[in-house]
N, C-alpha and C positions, 0 to 999 in steps of 0.2 A: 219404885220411886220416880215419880217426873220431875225432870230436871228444864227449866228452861234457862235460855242463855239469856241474863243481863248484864248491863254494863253495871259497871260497880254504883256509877251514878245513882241509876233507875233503881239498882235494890233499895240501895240506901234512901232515897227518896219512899220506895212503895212500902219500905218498911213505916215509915210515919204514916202512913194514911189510915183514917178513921172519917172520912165523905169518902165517895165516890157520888160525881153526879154526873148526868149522860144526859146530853141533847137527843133529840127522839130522830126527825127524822135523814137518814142518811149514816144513822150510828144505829139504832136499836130499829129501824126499817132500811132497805134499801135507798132507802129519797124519794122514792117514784109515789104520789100520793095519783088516788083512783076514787074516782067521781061517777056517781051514778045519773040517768035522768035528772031526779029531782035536788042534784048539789049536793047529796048524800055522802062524805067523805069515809073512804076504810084504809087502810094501811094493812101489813103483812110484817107480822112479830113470828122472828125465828124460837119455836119452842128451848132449843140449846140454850139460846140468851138468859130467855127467862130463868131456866133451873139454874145457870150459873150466878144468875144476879139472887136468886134465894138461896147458893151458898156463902154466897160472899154476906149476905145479910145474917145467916145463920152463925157467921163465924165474929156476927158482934160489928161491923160495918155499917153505916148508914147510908142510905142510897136517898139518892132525890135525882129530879128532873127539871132542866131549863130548858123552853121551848120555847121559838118565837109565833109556832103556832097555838091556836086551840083546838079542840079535836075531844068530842066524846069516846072517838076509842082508845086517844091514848088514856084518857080519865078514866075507861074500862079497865083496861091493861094493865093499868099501875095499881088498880084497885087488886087484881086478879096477883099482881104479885107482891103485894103488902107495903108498896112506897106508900107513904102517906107524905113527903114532901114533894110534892109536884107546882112548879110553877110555869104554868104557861102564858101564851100571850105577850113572851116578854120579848119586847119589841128591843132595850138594852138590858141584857143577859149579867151586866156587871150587878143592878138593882137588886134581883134575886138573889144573885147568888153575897152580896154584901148581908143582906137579909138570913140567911144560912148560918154564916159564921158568925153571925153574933145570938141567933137564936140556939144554936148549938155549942156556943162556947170555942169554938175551934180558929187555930192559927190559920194561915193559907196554905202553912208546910204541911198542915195533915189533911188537906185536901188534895180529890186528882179530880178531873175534869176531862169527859170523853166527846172529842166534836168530830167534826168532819168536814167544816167550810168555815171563810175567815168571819162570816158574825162570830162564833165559839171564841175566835181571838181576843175579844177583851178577855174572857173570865180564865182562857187557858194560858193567858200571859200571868198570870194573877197567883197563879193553884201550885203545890208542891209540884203535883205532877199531871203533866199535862198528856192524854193520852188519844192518838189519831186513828181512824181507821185506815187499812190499807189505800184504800181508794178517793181519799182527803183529797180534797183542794194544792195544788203545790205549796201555797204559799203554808197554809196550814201545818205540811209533814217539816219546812223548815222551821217552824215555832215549837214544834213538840218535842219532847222527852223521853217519848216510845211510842212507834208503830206495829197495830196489828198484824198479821200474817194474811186475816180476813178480813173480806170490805163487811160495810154496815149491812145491819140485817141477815149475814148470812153466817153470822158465828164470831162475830169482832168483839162483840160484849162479854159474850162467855171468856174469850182469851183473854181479854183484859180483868175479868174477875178471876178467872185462872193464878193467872200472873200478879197478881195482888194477895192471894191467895196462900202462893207457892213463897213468895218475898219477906212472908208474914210467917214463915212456918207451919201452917195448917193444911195446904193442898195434902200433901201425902194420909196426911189421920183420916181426912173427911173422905177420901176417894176410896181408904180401905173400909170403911164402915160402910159401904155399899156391897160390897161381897165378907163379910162380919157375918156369922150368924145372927138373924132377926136385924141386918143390919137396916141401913137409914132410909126411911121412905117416905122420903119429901117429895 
């Protein structure tokens, strides 16, 4: 059984949650964007992330993306792991994500919001629970609700679906069905 430590706050908040939405870069990449000759941009997506944003999604969660960039790989990416709400470009991150909650029906208390620098600030001041990576902006880790173990890109996504996971009651069933007989192979 994995046990993580919250505060009574954070459970009770991660208990509500049905969003989860992650700014891209600096949360789901390290931040460092890489340019080729011809302005060719690529990014670097931690495989861990990934699988743990398709358990969280498998456990009945929706996921989306706020980004004030654009970027064909993240449109790759999110393709590659079955977001289908992705909003980029968004230059004020509030627009998206007002657009979210009412496309989806949902309060602000059953959303969580994962950034990393103060733009995230409007939508993470907004969200049930507001979710930072280790390596956030100062101003940032004092606006947030829970901080990762790991900075972005390098495993912060997966802890934070983890922990949403585990908040929720599901972490332990879904972790043993991987050593299950014919267990789960996503």
């Amino acid at each position: 059984m994995i046990k993580l430590e919250l505060s009574d706050d954070v459970a009770q908040r991660a208990k509500k949650i049905r969003l989860l939405i992650f700014d891209v870069d600096g949360v789901l990449t390290d931040g460092r964007l890489y340019f080729d000759d011809n302005g060719v941009e690529s990014k670097a997506f931690h495989s861990r992330d990934g699988h743990g944003i398709k358990m969280l999604h498998g456990s009945g969660v929706e996921l989306a993306i706020i980004t004030g960039r654009q970027s064909d790989t993240v449109k790759y990416r999110m393709q590659n792991l079955g977001i289908t709400l992705v909003h980029q470009g968004q230059s004020d991150k509030r627009l998206a994500y007002k657009a979210l909650l009412e496309q989806l029906n949902l309060a602000p208390e059953e959303v969580a919001f994962m950034g990393d620098d103060v733009v995230d600030l409007p939508v993470m001041t907004q969200v049930g629970l507001a979710i930072a990576t280790a390596d956030a902006h100062p101003f940032v880790l004092e606006h947030c609700h829970w901080v990762t173990a790991k900075n972005g890109g390098a495993g912060a996504a997966r802890e934070a679906c983890e922990m949403l996971l585990n908040a929720q009651g599901k972490l332990d069933a879904m972790l043993q069905s991987y050593i299950a007989p014919n267990g789960n192979q996503r």
